[in-house]
MARNUDO-592796 format. One record per atom (N, C-alpha, C): residue in one letter; y, x, z. Coordinates in steps of 0.02 Angstrom, whole numbers, padded with zeros to 5 digits, always signed. Each point is the difference from the previous one (the first is absolute). Layout:
REM MARNUDO-592796
AYXZ
...
***
This chain:
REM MARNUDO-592796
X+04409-01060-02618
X-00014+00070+00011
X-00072+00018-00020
X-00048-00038+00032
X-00066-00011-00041
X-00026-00014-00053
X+00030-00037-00003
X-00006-00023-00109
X+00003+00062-00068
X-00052-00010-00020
X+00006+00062-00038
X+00068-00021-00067
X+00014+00063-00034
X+00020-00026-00051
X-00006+00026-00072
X-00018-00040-00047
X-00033+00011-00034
X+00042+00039-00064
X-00017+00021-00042
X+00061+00018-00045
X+00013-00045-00067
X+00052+00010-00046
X-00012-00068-00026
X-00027+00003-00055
X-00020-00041-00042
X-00036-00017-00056
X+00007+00059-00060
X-00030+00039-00019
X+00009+00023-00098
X+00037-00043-00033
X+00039+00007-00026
X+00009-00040-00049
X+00003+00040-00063
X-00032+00054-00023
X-00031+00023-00062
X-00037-00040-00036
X+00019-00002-00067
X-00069-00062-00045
X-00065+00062+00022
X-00053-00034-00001
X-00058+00006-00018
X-00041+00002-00059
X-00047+00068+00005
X-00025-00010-00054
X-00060-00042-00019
X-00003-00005-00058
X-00057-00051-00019
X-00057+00049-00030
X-00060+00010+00032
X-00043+00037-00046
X-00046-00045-00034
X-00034+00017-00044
X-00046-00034-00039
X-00060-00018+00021
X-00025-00040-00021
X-00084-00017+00033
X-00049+00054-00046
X-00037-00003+00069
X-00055+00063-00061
X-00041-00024-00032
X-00040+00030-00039
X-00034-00026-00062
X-00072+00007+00005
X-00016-00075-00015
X-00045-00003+00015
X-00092+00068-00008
X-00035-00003+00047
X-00048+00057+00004
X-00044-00013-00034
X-00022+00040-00032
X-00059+00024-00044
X-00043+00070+00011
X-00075-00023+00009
X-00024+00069+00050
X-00023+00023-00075
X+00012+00064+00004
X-00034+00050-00071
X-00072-00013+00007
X-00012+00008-00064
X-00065+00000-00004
X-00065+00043+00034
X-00042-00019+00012
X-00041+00042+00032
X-00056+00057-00060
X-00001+00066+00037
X-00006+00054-00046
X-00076+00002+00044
X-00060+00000-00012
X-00059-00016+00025
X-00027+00097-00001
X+00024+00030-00040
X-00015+00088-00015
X+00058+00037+00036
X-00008+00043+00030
X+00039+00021+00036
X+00026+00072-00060
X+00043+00007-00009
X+00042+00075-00028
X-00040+00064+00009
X-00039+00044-00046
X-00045+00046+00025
X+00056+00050+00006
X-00034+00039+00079
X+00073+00042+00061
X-00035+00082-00067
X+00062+00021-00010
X-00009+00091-00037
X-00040+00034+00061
X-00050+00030-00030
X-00038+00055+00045
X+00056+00059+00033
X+00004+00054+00048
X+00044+00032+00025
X-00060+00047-00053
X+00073+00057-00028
X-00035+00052-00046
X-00033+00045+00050
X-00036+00039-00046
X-00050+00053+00057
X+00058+00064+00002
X-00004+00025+00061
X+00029+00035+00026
X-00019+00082-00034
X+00057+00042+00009
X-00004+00069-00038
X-00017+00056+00042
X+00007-00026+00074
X-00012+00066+00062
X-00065-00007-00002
X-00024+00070+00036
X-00057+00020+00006
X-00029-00035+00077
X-00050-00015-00012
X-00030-00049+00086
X+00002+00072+00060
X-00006-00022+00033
X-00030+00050+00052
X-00062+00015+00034
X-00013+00051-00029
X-00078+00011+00024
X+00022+00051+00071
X-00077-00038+00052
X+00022+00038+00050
X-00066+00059-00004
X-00002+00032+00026
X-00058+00069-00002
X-00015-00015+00070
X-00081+00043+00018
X-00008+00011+00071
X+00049+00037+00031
X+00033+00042-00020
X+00050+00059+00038
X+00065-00046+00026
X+00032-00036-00064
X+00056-00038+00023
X-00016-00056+00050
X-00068-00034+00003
X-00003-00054+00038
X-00014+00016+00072
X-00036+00080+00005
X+00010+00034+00068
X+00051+00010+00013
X+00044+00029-00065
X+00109+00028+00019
X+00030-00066+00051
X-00016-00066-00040
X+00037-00053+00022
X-00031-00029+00060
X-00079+00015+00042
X-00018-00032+00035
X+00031+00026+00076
X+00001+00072-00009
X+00036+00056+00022
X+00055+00013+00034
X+00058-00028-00054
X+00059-00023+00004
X+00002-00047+00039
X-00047-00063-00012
X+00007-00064+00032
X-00018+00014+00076
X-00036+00032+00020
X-00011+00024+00057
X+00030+00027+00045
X+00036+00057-00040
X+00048+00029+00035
X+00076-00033+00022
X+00013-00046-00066
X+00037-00053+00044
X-00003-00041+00056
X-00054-00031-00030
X-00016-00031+00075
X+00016+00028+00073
X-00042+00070+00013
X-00002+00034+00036
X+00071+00029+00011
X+00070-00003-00046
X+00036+00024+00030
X+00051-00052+00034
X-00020-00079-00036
X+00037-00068+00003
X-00025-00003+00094
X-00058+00000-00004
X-00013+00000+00071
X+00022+00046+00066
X+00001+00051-00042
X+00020+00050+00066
X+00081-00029+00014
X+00031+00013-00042
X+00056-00050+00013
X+00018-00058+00023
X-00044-00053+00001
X+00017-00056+00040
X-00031+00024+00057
X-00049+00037+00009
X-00033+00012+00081
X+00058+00030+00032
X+00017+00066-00027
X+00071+00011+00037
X+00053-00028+00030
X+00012-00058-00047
X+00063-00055+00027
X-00028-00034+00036
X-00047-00011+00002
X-00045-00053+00076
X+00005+00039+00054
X+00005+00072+00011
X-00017+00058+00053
X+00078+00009-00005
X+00050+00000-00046
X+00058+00009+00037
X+00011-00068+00026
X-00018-00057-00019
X+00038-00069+00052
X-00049-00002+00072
X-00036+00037-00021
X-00066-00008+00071
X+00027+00050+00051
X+00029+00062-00016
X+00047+00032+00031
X+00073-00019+00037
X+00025-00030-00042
X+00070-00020+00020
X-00016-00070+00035
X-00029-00041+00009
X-00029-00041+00046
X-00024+00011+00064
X-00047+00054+00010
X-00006+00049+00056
X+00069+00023+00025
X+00043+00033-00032
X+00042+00035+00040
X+00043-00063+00019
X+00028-00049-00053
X+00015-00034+00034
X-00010-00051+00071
X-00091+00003+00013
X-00001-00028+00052
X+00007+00045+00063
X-00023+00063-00018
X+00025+00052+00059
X+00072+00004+00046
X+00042-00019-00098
X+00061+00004+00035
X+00039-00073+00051
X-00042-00045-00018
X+00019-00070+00032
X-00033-00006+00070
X-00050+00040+00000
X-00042+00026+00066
X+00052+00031+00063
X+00027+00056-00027
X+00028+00043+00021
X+00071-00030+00033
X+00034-00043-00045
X+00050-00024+00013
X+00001-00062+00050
X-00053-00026+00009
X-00028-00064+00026
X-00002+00028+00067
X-00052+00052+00006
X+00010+00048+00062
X+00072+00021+00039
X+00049+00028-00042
X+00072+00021+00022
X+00014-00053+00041
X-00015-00059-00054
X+00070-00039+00035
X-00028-00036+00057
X-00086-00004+00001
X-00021-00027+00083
X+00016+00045+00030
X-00012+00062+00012
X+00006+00049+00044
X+00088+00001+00015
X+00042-00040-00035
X+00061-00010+00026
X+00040-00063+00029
X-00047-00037+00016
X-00016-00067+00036
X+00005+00013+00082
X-00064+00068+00007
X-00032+00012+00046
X+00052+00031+00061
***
C-alpha cells in the first residue's frame, strides 16, 4: 500500500545528438566601432524670459498652496470624525453604566 509505483520504462529509441564542435574564440578587435553622432535636432530650444519664469514660479506656488490646503483639509476631516467618534463611544459607555445602576 506504501510502495510507490513507478511507471514503466520508454521504450521510444532515443535520439543521438552530435558532439559540438570544437571552440574557437574570435579574434580580438582592440578599436572599438566608432557609435554615429545623434543628428542635431530641428525644434527650436526654449528660451525662458523674466515674465515666463515669474508665470511658472507663480504657478508653482499656487500649486503648492492649493496641494496643501487639500491635504490640511483631509487631516481636519479625520481629526473631526475621530472626535465625534470618541464623543459617541463616551456617550454610549455612559448609557449602558447608567443601566447597570
Amino acid at each position: 500500500m506504501f510502495k510507490p509505483k513507478y511507471p514503466p520504462q520508454d521504450t521510444a529509441a532515443t535520439l543521438i545528438t552530435p558532439a559540438p564542435a570544437a571552440y574557437s574564440p574570435a579574434p580580438y578587435n582592440a578599436a572599438p566601432a566608432p557609435v554615429p553622432s545623434a543628428p542635431a535636432s530641428n525644434r527650436p530650444t526654449v528660451q525662458l524670459t523674466p515674465g515666463s519664469m515669474l508665470t511658472l514660479a507663480a504657478g508653482g506656488g499656487a500649486l503648492v498652496l492649493v496641494v496643501g490646503a487639500v491635504l490640511v483639509s483631509m487631516l481636519l476631516a479625520v481629526a473631526i470624525t475621530a472626535a465625534s467618534v470618541a464623543v459617541c463611544a463616551v456617550t454610549v459607555r455612559s448609557v449602558l453604566k447608567s443601566d447597570r445602576r
